[in-house]
N, C-alpha and C positions, 0 to 999 in steps of 0.2 A: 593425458590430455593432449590434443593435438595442435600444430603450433597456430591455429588459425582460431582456437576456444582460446588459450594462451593471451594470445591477441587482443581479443574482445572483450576476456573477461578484465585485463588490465584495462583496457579503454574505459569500461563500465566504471571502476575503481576510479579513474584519473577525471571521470567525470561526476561521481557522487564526491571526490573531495573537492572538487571545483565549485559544487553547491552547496559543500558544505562550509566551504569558505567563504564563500556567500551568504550564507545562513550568520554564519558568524560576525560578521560586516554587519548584516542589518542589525543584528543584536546587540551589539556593543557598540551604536551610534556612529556607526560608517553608513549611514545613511546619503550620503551626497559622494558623488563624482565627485573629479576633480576639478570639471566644467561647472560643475553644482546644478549638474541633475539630478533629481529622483530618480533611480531606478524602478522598472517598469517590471522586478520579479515579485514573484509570490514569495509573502513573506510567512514564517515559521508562524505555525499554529493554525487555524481554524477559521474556514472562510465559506461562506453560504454559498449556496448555487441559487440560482434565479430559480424563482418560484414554478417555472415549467418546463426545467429542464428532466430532460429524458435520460439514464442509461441508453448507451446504442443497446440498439437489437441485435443476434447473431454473433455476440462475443463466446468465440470457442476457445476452449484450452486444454489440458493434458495434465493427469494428476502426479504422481511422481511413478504410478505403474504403466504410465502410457491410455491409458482410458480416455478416451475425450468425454466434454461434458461442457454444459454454456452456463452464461450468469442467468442467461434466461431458464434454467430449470428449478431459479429460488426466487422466482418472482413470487411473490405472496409472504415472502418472510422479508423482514425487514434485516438488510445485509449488510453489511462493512467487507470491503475488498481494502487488504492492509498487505502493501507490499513491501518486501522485507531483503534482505541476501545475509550470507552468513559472513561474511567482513564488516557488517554493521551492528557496530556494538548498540546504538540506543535500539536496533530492532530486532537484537537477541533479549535487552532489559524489557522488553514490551511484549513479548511471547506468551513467556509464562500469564500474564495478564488477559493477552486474548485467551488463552485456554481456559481459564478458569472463567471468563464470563462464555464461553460457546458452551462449556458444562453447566453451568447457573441459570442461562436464556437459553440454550437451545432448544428444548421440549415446548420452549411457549412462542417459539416462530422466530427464533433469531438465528441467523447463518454467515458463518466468518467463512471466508476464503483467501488464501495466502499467495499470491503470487509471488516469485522467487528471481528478482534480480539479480539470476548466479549462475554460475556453470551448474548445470541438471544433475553431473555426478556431484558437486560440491554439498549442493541442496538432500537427494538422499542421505548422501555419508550421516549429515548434520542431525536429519529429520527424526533419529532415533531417540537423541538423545534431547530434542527440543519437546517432547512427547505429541504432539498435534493431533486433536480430537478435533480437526477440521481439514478441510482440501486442501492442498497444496500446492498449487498449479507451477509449472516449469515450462520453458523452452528455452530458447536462445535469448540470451542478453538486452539482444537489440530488438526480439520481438515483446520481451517484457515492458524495457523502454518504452516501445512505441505505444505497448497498451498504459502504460501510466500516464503517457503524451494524451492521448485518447480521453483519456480518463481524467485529465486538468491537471496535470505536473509536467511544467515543462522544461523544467529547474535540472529534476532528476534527484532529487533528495531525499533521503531514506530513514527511516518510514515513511510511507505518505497510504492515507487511507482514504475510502469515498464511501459516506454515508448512504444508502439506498433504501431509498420509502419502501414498501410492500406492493406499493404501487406502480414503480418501477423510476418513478424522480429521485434527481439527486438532492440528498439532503445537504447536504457538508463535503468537506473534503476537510481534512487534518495531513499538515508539512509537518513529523514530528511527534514524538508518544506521547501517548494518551497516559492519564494517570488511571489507577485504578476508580478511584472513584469518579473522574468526571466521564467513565468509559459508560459505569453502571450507569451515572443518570441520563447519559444519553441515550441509552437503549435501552431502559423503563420509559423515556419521555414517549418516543417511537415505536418500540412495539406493542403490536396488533394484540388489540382486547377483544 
């Protein structure tokens, strides 16, 4: 690894346990500053998008063979983009879960995509033994970042997932794993009949 991935993949690190201390805070009633403000972050779990929001258009990526490929080629399926790295334990416990529902929905219109908030060799090494029966998307750290910025995470906390109609609106976003079963009923509620 070169000392400039070195870098960044620490930065990446020093920045998901910063939101994850954060996450922690809101959770256990550190709700108020010390001025006794609210803070103004997105808090852990599940939070709706306005009824007319859009995915961007022209979001490009790279699978872990180097392929490009966009979110716009699963428009018509109803999607989950669930970003993950392999230093994150609750988004290695929620893997196995998305694979088995991409194997359960998939043939009836449902399409998971993994982005990888990780060094790109980190992410192969991992990707064998995580088994992934869906896309795997990589690049640099700070360009995953930016598309989870993108995408309504501005925290940087990991998992974080974005629901996507068929239609190409955002449904949801989830700070945070999904259990099994409120994964299945969200994606029996939304997918296409």
């Amino acid at each position: 690894m070169s000392k400039l991935s070195t870098v960044l993949v620490i930065g990446a690190c020093l920045l998901a346990a910063a939101g994850g201390y954060g996450l922690s805070q809101l959770q256990h009633g550190g709700e108020e500053h010390a001025h006794g403000e609210t803070p103004s972050t997105q808090k852990p779990g599940t939070t709706a998008a306005a009824p007319s929001e859009s995915l961007p258009t022209g979001i490009a990526l790279s699978d872990l063979d180097g392929h490009k490929y966009s979110l716009d080629d699963y428009k018509g399926k109803l999607m989950i983009v669930n970003f993950w790295a392999t230093w994150c334990a609750p988004c290695l416990n929620e893997i196995p879960i998305l694979v088995k529902m991409q194997e359960r929905y998939g043939a009836k219109g449902f399409q998971l995509i993994g982005p990888a908030v990780d060094d790109i060799e980190e992410a192969r090494r991992a990707a064998p033994g995580l088994k992934f029966n869906y896309p795997v998307a990589v690049g640099t750290p700070e360009d995953m970042l930016e598309l989870m910025s993108t995408l309504g995470n501005d925290q940087g906390g990991l998992p974080f997932s974005v629901v996507i109609a068929p239609d190409g609106r955002i449904i949801e976003r989830q700070l945070g794993e999904y259990s099994e079963v409120e994964l299945a009923g969200l994606i029996e509620k939304y997918l296409p009949h």
